[in-house]
C-alpha positions in Angstrom: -77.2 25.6 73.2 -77.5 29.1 73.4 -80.4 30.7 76.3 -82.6 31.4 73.6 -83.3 28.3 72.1 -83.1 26.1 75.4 -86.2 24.7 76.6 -88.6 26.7 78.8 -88.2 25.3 82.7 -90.8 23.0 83.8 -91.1 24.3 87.4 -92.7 21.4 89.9 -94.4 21.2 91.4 -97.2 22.0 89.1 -99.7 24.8 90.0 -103.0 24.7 88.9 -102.1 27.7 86.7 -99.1 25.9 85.0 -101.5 23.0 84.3 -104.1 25.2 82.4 -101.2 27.2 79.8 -99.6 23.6 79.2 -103.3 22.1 78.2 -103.4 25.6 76.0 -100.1 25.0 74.9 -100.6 21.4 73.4 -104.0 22.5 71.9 -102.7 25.0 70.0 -99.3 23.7 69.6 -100.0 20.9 67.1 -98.5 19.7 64.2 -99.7 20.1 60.1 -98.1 18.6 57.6 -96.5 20.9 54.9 -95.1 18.9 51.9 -91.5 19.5 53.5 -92.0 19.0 56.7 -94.1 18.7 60.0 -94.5 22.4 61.5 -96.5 23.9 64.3 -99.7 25.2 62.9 -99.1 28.6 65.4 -95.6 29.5 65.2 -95.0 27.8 61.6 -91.4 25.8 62.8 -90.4 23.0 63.1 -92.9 20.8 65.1 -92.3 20.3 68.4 -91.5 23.8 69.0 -90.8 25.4 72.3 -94.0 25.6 73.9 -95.4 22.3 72.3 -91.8 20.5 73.9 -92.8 23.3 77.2 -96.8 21.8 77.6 -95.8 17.7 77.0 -93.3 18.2 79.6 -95.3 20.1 82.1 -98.2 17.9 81.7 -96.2 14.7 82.3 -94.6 16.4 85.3 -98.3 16.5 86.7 -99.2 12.6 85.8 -101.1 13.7 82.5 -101.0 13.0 79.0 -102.4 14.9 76.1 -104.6 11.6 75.5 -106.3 12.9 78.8 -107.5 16.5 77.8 -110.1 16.0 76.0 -111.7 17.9 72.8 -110.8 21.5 73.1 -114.8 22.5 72.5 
């Protein structure tokens, strides 16, 4: 896989900052059906892209789940 398309490093262990853009990440990072497939409602590709994959990892890295964030209000 070429360095451009590998995933972004999840760097533990997690900082307080890195916890805050992964929350931000899978907020905005979500999937929305199109009729031919799922994509990511912010970069319009194929969902999960990069920073969805980037956020899920990070978070688990730190003992969370998305489940766990709460509403974005």
């Amino acid at each position: 896989m070429s360095a451009a398309l590998a995933d972004f490093p999840v760097l533990t262990p997690v900082t307080d900052e890195d916890l805050a853009l992964a929350a931000r990440a899978v907020r905005v990072h979500v999937p929305e059906p199109w009729p031919h497939a799922l994509l990511c409602r912010s970069e319009h590709v194929i969902y999960p892209c990069r920073l969805a994959r980037w956020g899920h990892a990070t978070l688990e890295a730190a003992g969370l789940s998305g489940d766990q964030l709460g509403d974005p209000a």
